[in-house]
C-alpha positions in Angstrom: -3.9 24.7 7.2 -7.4 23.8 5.9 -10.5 23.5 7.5 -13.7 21.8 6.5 -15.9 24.3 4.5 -12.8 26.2 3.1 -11.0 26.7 -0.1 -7.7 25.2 -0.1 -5.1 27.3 0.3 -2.7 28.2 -2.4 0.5 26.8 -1.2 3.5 25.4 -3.1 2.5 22.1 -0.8 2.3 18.9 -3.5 -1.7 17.5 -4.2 -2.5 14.7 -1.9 -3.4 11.6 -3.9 -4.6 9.6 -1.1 -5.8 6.0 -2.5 -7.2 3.5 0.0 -7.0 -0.8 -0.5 -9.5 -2.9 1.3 -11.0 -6.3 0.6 -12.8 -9.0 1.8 -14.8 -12.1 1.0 -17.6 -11.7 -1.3 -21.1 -13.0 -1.5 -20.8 -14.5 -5.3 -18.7 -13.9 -7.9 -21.4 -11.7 -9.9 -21.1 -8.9 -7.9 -19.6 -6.6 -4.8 -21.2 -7.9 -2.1 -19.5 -8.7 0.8 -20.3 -11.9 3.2 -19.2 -9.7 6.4 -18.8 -6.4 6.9 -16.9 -6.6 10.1 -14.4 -9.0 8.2 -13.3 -5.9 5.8 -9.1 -6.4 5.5 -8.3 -2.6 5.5 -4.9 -2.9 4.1 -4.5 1.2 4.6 -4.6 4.5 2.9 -1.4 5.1 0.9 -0.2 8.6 -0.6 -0.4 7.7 -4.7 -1.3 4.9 -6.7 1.7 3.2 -7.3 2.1 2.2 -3.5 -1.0 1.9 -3.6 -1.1 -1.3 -6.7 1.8 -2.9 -4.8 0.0 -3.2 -1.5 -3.3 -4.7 -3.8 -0.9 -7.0 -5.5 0.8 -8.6 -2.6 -2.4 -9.1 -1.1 -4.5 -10.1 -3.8 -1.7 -12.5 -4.5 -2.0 -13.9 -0.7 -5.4 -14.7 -1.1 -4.8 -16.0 -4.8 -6.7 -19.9 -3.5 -10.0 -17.7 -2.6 -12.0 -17.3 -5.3 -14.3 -15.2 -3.3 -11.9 -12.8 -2.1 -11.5 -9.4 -3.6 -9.0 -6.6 -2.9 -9.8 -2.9 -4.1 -8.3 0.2 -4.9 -10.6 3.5 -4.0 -9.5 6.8 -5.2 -9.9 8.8 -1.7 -8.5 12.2 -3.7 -11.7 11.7 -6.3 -13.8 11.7 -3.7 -12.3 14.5 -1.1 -12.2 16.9 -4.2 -15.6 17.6 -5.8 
């Protein structure tokens, strides 16, 4: 096991690809800005992309009457992993 600060260790365990989805409503549709904070929909942190893209899909497509409302996919692995 890891801890903060360490290397990571040289197991045969597979690379976490940990991708989060989140949305919400945004203040225009010129940019990423969004109306409320405290309204983010944190769909949830899945372990690669592909589960990932289906969990944006379904909920993108539930929200397909809101112009305003966005759903994103963020890398977590890019950003855990200098």
């Amino acid at each position: 096991m890891s801890t903060t600060g360490s290397q990571p260790s040289q197991s045969s365990e597979p690379t976490q690809l940990l991708h989060l989805v989140f949305g919400g409503e945004l203040t225009s549709l010129e940019g990423i800005t969004f109306r409320d904070l405290s309204k983010l929909d944190i769909v949830g942190i899945f372990p690669d992309y592909a589960s990932a893209a289906m969990a944006w899909k379904a909920k993108a497509q539930q929200t397909v009457d809101s112009a305003l409302t966005r759903y994103f996919i963020v890398h977590l692995h890019k950003l855990l992993q200098p």
